[in-house]
KOLGU-787490 format. One record per residue (C-alpha): z, x, y; residue in one letter. Coordinates in steps of 0.5 Angstrom, whole numbers, plus 500, padded with zeros to 3 digits. Each point is the difference from the previous one (the first is absolute). Example, Ala and Ser with C-alpha at 12.3 -4.5 7.8 and 13.67 -1.06 7.14 Angstrom:
residues 2
516525491a 498502507s 
This chain:
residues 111
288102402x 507502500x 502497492x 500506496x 499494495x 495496502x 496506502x 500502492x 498492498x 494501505x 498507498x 500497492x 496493502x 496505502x 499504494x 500494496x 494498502x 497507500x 502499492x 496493500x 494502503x 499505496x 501496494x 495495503x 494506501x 502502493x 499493497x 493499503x 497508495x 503505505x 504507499x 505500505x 505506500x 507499503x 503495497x 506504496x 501504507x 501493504x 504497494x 504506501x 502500507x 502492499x 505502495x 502506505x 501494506x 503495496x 505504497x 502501508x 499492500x 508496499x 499495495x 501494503x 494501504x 496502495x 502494496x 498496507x 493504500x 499499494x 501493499x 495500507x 495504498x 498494493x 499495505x 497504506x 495506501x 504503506x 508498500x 501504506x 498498506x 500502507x 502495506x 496499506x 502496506x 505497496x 496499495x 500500491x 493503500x 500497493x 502493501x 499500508x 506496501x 505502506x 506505497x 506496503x 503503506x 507503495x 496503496x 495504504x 507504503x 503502494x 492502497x 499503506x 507504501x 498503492x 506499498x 498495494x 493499496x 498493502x 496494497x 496496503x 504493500x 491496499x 498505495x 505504497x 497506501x 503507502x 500500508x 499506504x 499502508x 496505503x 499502507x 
C-alpha cells in the first residue's frame, strides 16, 4: 500500500474500532484503561487525513462497521462483487483512493 492517504484511513479504522471496543467492554461493568490514549492517537491520525476523505469515511463508517476493505482476486470483501477492470488499475497504481462501485466502501489492494 503505496497511498500514503489510504494507509492513514486504514490505520484509523483500526483505531476506530479499538475506541468501540473498549467502549462495548465498559458497558458490560468493566474498567478499561486506554481510551484517552486511543482517542488521542485518532486525532493525531486524522489530522494527516485530507478532509474529503474524512468526510467520505466518516459518512462510511455510520452505515458500515468496516468501511475500508481489502480486495482479494478482484473482489470487494465487503459486498464481494467483482471490481471492475478500470478500477483495479487505477486502485492498484495507488494513485487515487477507490470505492467500491456495489458498496460503496473504501478499497484497498494488497499483495
Amino acid at each position: 500500500m503505496l497511498n500514503k492517504q489510504l494507509e492513514l484511513l486504514v490505520t484509523l479504522q483500526d483505531v476506530d474500532i479499538m475506541i468501540k471496543d473498549v467502549e462495548d467492554v465498559k458497558q458490560i461493568g468493566f474498567d478499561v484503561k486506554g481510551r484517552e490514549e486511543l482517542q488521542a492517537a485518532r486525532d493525531e491520525i486524522i489530522g494527516k487525513i485530507n478532509k474529503p476523505l474524512q468526510f467520505n469515511y466518516e459518512k462510511l463508517k455510520k452505515h458500515y462497521k468496516r468501511s475500508i476493505v481489502p480486495v482479494k482476486d478482484d473482489v470487494c470483501l465487503g459486498c464481494f462483487m467483482r471490481v471492475p477492470t478500470q478500477l483495479i488499475t487505477r486502485g492498484r497504481s495507488d494513485q487515487d483512493v477507490i470505492n467500491c462501485e456495489g458498496c460503496g466502501r473504501i478499497l484497498y489492494w494488497y499483495e
